[in-house]
Structure formats: structure tokens, C-alpha cells
CHARMM-style PDB file with segment names, atoms N, HN, CA, C and O in Angstrom:
ATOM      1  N   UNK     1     -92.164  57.855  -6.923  1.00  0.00      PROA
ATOM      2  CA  UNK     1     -91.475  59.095  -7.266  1.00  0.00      PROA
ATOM      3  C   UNK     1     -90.732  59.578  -6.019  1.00  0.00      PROA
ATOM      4  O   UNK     1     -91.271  59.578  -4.912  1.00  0.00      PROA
ATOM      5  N   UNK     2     -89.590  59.953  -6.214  1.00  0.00      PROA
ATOM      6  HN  UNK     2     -89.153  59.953  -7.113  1.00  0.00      PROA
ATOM      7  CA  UNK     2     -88.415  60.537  -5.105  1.00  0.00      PROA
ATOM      8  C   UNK     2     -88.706  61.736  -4.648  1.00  0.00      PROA
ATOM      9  O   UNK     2     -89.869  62.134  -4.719  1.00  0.00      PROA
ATOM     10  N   UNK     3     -88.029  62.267  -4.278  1.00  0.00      PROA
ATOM     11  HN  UNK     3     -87.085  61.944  -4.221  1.00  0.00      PROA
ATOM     12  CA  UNK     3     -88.315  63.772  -3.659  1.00  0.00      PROA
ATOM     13  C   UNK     3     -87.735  64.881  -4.754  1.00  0.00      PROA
ATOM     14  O   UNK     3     -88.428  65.763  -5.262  1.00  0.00      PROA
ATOM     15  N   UNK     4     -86.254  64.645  -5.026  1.00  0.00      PROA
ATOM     16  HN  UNK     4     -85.692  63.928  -4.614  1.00  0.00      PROA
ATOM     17  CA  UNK     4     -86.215  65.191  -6.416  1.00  0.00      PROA
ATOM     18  C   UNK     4     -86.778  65.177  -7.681  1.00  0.00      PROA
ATOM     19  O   UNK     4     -86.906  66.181  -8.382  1.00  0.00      PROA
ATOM     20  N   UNK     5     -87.196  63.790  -8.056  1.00  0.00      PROA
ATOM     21  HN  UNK     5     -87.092  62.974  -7.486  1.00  0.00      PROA
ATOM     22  CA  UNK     5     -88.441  63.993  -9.156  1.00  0.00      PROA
ATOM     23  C   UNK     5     -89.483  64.732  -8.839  1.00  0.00      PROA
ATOM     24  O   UNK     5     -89.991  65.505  -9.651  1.00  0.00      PROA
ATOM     25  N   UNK     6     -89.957  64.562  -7.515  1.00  0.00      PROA
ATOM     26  HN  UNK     6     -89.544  63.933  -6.856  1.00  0.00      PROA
ATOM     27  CA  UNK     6     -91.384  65.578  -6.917  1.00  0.00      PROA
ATOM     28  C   UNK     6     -91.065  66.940  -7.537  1.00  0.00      PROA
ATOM     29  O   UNK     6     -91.693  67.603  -8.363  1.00  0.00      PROA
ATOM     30  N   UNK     7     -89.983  67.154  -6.944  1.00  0.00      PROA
ATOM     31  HN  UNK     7     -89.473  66.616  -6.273  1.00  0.00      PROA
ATOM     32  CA  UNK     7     -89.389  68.812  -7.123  1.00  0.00      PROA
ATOM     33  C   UNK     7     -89.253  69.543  -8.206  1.00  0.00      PROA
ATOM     34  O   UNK     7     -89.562  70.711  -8.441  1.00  0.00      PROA
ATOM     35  N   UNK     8     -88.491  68.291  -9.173  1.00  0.00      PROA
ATOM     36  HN  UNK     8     -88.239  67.342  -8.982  1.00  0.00      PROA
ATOM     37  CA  UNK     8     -88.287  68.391 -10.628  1.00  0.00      PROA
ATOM     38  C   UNK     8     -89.677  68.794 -11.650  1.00  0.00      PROA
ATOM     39  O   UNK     8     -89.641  69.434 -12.701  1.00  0.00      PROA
ATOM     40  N   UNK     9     -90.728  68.272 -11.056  1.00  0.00      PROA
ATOM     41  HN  UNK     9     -90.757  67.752 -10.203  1.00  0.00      PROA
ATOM     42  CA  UNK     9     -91.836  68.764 -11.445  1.00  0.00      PROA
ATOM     43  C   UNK     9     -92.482  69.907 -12.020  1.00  0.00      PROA
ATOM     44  O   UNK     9     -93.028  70.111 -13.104  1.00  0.00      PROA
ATOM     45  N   UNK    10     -92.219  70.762 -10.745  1.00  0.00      PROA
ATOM     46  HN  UNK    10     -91.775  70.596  -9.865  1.00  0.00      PROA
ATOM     47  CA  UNK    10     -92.664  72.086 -10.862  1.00  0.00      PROA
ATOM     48  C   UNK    10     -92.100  72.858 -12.356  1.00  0.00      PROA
ATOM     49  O   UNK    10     -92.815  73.514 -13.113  1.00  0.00      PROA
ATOM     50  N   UNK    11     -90.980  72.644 -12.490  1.00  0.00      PROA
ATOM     51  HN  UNK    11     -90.399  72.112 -11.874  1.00  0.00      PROA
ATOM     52  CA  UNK    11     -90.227  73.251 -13.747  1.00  0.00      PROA
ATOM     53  C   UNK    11     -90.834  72.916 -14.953  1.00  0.00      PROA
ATOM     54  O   UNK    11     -91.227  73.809 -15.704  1.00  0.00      PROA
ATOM     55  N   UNK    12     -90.971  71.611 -15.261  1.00  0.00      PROA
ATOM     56  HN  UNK    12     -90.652  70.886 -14.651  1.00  0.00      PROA
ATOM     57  CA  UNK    12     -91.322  71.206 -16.391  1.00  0.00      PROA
ATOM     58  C   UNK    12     -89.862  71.025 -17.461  1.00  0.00      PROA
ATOM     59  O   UNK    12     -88.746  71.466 -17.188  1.00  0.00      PROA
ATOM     60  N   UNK    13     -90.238  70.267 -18.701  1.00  0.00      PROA
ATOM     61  HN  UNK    13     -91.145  69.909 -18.922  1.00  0.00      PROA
ATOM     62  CA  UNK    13     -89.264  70.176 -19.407  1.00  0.00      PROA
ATOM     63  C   UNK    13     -88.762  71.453 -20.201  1.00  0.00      PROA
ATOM     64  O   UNK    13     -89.424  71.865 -21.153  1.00  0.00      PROA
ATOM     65  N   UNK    14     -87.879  71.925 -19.904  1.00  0.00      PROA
ATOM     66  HN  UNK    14     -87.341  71.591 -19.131  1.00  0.00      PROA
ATOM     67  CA  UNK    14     -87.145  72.927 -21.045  1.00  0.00      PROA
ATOM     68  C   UNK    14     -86.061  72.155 -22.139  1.00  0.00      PROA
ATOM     69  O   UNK    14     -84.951  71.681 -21.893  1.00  0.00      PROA
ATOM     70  N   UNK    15     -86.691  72.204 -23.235  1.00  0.00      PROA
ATOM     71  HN  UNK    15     -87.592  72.589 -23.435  1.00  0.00      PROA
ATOM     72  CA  UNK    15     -86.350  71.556 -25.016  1.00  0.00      PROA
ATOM     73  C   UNK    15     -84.920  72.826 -25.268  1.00  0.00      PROA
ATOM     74  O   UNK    15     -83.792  72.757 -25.756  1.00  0.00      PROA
ATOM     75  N   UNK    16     -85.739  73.895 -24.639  1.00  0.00      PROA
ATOM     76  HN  UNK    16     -86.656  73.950 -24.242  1.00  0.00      PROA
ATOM     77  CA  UNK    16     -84.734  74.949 -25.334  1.00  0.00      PROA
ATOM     78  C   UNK    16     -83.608  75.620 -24.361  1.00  0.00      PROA
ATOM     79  O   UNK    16     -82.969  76.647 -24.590  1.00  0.00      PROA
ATOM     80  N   UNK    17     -83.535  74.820 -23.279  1.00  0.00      PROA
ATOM     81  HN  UNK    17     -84.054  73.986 -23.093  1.00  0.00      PROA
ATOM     82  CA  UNK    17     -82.360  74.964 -22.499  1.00  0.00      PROA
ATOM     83  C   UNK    17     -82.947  76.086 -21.339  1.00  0.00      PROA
ATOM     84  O   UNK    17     -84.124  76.441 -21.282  1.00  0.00      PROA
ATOM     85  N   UNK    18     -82.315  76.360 -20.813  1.00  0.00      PROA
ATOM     86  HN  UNK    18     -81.359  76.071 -20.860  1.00  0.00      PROA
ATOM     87  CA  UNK    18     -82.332  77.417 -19.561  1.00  0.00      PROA
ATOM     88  C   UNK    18     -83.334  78.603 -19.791  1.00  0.00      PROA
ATOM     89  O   UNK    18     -84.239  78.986 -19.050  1.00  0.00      PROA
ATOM     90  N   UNK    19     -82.858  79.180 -21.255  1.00  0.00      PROA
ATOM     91  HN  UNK    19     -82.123  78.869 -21.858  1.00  0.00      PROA
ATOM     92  CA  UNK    19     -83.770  80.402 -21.721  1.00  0.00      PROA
ATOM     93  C   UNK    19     -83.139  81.474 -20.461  1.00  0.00      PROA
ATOM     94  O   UNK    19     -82.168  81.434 -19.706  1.00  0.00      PROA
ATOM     95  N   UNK    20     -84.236  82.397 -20.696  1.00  0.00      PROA
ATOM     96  HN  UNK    20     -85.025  82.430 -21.310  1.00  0.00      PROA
ATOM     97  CA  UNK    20     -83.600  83.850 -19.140  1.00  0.00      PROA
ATOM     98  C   UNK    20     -83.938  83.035 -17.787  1.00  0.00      PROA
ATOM     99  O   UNK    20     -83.959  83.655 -16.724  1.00  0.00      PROA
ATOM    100  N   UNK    21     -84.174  81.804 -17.817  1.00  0.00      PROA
ATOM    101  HN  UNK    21     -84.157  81.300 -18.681  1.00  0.00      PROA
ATOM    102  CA  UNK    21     -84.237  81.709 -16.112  1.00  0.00      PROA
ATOM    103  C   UNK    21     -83.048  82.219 -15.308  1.00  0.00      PROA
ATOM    104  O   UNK    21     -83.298  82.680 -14.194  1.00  0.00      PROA
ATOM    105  N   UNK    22     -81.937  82.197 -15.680  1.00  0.00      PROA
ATOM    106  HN  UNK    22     -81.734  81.823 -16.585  1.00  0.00      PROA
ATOM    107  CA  UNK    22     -80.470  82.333 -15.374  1.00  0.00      PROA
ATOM    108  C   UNK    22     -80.016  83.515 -15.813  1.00  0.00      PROA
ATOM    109  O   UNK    22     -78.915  83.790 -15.336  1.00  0.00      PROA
ATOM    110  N   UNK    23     -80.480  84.360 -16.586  1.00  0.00      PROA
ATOM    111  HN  UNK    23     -81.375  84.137 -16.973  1.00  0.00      PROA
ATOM    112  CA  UNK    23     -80.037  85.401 -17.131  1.00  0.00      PROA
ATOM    113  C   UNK    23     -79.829  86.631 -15.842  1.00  0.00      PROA
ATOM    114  O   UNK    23     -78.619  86.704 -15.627  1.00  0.00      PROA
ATOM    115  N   UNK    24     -80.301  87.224 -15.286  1.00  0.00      PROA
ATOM    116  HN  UNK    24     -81.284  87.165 -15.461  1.00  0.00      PROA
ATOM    117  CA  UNK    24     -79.633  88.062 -14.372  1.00  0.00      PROA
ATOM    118  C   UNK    24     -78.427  87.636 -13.663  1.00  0.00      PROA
ATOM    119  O   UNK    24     -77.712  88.542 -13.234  1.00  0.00      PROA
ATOM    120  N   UNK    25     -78.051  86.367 -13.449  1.00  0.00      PROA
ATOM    121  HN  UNK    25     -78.633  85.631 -13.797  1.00  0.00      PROA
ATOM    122  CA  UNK    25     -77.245  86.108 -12.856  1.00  0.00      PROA
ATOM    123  C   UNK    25     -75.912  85.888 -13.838  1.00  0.00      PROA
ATOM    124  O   UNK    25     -74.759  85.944 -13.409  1.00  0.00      PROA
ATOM    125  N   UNK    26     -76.219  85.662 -15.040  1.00  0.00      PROA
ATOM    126  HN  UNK    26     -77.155  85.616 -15.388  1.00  0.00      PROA
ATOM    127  CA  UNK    26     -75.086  85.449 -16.268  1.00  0.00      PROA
ATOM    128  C   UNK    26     -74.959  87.019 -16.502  1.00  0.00      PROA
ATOM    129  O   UNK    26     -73.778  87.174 -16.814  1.00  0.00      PROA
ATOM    130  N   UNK    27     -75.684  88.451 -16.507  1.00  0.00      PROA
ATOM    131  HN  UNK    27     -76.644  88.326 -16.254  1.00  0.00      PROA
ATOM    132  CA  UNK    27     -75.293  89.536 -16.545  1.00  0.00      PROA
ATOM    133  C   UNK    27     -74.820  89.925 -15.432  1.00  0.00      PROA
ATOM    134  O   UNK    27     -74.204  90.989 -15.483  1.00  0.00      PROA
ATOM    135  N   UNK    28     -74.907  89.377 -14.349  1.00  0.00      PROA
ATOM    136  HN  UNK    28     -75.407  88.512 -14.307  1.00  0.00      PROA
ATOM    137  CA  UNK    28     -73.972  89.709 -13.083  1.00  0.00      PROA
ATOM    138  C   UNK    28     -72.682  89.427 -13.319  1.00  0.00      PROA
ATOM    139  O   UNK    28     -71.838  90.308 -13.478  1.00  0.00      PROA
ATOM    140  N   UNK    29     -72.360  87.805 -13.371  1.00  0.00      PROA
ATOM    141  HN  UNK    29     -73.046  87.089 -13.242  1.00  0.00      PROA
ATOM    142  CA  UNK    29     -71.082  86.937 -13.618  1.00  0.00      PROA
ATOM    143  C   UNK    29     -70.431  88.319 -14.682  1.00  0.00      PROA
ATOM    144  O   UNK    29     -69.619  89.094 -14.177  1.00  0.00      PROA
ATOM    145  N   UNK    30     -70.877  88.505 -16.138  1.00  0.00      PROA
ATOM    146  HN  UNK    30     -71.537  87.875 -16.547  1.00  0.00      PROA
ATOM    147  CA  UNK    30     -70.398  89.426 -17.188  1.00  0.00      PROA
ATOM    148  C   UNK    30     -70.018  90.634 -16.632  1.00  0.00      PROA
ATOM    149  O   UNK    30     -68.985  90.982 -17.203  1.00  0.00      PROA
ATOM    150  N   UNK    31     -70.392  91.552 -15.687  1.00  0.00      PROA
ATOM    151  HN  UNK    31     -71.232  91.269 -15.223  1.00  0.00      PROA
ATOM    152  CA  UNK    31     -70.392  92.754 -15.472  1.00  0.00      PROA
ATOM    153  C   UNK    31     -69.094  92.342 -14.264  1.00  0.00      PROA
ATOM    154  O   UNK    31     -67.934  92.658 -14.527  1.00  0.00      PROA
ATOM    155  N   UNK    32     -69.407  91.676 -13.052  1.00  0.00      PROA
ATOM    156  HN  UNK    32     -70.350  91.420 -12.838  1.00  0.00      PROA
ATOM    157  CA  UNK    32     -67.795  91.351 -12.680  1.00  0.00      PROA
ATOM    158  C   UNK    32     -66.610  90.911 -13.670  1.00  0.00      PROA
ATOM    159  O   UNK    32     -65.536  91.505 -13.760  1.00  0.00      PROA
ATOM    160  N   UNK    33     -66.937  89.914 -14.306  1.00  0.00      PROA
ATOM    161  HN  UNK    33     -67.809  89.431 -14.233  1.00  0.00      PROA
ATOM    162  CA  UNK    33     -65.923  89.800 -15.018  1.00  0.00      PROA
ATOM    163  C   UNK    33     -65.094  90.838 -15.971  1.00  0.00      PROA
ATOM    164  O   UNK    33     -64.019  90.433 -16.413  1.00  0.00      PROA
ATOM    165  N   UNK    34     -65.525  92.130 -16.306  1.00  0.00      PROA
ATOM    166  HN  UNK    34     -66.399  92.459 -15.947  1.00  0.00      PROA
ATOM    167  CA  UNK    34     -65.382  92.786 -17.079  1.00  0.00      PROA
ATOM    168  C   UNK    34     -64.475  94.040 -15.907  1.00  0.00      PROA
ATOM    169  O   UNK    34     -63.562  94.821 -16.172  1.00  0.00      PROA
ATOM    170  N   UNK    35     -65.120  93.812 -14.755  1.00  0.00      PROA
ATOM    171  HN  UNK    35     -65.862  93.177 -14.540  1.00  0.00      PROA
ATOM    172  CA  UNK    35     -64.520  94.649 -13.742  1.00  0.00      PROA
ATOM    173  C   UNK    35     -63.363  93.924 -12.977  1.00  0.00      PROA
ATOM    174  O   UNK    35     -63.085  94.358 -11.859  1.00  0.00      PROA
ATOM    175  N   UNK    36     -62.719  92.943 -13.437  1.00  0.00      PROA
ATOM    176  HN  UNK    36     -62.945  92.590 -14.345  1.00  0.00      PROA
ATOM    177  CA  UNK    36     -61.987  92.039 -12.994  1.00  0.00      PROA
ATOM    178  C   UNK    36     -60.863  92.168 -14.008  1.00  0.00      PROA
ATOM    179  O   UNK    36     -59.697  91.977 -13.664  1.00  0.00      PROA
ATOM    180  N   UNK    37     -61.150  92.447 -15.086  1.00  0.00      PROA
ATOM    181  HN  UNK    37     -62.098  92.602 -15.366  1.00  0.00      PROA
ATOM    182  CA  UNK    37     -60.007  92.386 -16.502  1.00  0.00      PROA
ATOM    183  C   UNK    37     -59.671  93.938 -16.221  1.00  0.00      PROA
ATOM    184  O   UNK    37     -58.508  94.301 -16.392  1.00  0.00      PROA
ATOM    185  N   UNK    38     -60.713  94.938 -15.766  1.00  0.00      PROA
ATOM    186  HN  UNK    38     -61.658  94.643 -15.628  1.00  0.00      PROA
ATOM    187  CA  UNK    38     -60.518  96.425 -16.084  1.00  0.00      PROA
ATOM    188  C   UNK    38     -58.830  96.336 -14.731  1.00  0.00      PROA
ATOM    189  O   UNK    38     -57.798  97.001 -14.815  1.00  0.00      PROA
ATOM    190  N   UNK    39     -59.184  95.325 -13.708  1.00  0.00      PROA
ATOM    191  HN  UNK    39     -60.022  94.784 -13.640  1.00  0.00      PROA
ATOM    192  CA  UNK    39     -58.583  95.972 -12.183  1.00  0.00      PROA
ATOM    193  C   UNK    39     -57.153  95.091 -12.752  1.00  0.00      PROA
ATOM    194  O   UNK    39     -56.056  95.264 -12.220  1.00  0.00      PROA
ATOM    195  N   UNK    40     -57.303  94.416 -13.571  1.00  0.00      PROA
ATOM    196  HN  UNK    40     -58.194  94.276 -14.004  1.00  0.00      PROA
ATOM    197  CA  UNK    40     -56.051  93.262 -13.771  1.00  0.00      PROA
ATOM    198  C   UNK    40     -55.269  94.185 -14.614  1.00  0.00      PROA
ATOM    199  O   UNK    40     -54.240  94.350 -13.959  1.00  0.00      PROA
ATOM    200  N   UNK    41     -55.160  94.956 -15.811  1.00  0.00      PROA
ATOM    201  HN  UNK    41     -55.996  94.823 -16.344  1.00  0.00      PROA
ATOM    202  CA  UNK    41     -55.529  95.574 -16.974  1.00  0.00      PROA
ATOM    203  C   UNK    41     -53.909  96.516 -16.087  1.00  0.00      PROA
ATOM    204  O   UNK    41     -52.681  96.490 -16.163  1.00  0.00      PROA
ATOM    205  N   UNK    42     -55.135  97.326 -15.219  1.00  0.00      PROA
ATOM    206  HN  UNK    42     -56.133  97.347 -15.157  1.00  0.00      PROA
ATOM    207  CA  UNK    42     -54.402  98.603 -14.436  1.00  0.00      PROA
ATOM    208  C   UNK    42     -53.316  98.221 -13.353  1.00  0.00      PROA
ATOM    209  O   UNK    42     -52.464  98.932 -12.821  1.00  0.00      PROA
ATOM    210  N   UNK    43     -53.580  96.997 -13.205  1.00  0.00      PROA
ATOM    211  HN  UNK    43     -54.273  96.419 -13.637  1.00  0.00      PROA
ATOM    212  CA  UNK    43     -52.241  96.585 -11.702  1.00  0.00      PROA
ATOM    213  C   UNK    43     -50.810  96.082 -12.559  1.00  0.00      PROA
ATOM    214  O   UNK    43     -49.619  96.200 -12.270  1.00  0.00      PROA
ATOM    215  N   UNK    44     -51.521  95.460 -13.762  1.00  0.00      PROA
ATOM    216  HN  UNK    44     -52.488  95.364 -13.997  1.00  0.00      PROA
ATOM    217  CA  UNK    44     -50.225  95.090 -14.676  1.00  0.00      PROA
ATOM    218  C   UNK    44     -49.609  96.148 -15.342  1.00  0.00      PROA
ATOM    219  O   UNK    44     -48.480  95.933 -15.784  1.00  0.00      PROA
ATOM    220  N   UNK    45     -50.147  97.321 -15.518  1.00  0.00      PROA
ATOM    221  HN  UNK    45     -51.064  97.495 -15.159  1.00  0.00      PROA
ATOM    222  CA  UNK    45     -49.407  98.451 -16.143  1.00  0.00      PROA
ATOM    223  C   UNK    45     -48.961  99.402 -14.925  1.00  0.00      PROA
ATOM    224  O   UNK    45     -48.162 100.325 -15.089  1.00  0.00      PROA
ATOM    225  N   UNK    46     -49.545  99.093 -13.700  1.00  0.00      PROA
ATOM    226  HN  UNK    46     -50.193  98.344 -13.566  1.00  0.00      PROA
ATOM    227  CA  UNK    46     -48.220  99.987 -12.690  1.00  0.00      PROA
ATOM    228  C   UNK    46     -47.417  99.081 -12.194  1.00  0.00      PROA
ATOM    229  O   UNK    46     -46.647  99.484 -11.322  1.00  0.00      PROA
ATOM    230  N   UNK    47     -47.351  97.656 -12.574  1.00  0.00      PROA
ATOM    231  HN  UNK    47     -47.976  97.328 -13.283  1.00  0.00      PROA
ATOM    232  CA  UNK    47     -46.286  96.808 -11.929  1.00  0.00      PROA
ATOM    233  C   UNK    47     -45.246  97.432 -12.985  1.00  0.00      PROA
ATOM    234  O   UNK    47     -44.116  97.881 -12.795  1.00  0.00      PROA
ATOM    235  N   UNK    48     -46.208  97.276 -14.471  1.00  0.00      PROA
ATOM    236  HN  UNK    48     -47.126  96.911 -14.625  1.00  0.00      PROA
ATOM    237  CA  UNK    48     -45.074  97.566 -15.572  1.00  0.00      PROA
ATOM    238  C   UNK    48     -43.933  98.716 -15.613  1.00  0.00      PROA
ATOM    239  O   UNK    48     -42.794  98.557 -16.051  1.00  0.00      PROA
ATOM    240  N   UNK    49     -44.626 100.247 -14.908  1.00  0.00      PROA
ATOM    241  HN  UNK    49     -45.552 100.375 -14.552  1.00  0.00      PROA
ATOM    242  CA  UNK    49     -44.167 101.186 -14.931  1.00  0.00      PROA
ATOM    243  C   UNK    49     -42.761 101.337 -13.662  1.00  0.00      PROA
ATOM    244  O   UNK    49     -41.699 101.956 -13.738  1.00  0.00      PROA
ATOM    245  N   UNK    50     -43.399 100.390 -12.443  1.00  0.00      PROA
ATOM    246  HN  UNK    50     -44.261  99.887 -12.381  1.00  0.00      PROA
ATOM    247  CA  UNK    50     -42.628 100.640 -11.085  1.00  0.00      PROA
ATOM    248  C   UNK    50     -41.098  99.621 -11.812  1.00  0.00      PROA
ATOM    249  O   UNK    50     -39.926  99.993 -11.864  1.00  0.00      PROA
ATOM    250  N   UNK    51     -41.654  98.394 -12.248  1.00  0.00      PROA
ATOM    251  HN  UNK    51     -42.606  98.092 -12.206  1.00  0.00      PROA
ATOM    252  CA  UNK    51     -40.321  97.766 -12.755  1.00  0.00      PROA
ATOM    253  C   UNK    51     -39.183  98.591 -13.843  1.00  0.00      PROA
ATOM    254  O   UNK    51     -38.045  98.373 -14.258  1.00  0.00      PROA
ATOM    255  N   UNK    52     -40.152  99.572 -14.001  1.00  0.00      PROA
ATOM    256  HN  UNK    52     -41.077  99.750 -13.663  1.00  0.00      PROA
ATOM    257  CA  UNK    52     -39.452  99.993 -15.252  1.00  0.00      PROA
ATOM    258  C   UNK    52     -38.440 101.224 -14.633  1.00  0.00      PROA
ATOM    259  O   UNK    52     -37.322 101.317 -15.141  1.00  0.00      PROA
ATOM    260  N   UNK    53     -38.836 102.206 -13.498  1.00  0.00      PROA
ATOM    261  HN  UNK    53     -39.744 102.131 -13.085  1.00  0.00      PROA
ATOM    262  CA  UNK    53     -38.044 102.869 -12.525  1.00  0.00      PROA
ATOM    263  C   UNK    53     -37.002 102.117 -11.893  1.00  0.00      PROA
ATOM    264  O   UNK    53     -35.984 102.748 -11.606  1.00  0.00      PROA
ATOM    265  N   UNK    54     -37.055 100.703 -11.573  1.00  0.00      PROA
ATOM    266  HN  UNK    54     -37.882 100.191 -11.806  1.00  0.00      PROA
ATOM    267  CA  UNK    54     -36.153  99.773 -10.870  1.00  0.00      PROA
ATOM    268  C   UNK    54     -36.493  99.777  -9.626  1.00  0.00      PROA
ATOM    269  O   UNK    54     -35.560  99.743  -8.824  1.00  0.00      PROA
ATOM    270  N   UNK    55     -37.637  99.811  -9.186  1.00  0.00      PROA
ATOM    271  HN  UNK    55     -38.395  99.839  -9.838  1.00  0.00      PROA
ATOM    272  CA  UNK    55     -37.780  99.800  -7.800  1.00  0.00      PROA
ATOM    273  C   UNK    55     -38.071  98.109  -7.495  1.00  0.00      PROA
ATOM    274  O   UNK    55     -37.829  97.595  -6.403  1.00  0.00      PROA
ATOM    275  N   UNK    56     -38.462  97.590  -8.312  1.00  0.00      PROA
ATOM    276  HN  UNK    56     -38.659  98.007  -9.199  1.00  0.00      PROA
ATOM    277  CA  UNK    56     -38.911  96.051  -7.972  1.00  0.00      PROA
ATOM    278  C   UNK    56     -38.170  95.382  -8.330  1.00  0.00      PROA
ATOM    279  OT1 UNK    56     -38.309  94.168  -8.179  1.00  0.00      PROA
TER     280      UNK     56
END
């Protein structure tokens, strides 16, 4: 047995995939991402507005 099988051990088999082992970190990823669309959202509607004065 290798060192990664050694390691692999401890976990055991998951049948049903990941389950919440990962879950705080997939509600992290979600909560940026959502704050990433909000900041994209707002920079595209004052690019929209400044183009629309003719300044750009």
C-alpha cells in the first residue's frame, strides 16, 4: 500500500458522493458568486449611463 492509499483510508468509501463534507465551502463559492454578479450588474449600468452622456 502507497502513501496515498494509506491516506485514502481514513475517509472511507462515499457511494453517495461528497455529501456536506464540502458544503461550507460550496456556500462560500455561492455567496461570492452572487456578490460578483451584484458588482458586475452595477458597473455595467454606470458604464451604460456615462456612455449614454457621451463621455466615453
Amino acid at each position: 500500500m502507497n502513501d496515498e492509499q494509506r491516506r485514502m483510508t481514513h475517509f472511507g468509501a462515499q457511494p453517495e458522493g461528497t455529501g456536506p463534507f464540502f458544503r461550507p465551502t460550496l456556500l462560500l463559492l455561492a455567496y461570492v458568486r452572487q456578490v460578483h454578479r451584484a458588482h458586475s450588474a452595477l458597473l455595467a449600468k454606470k458604464t451604460a449611463a456615462v456612455a449614454a452622456i457621451g463621455v466615453v
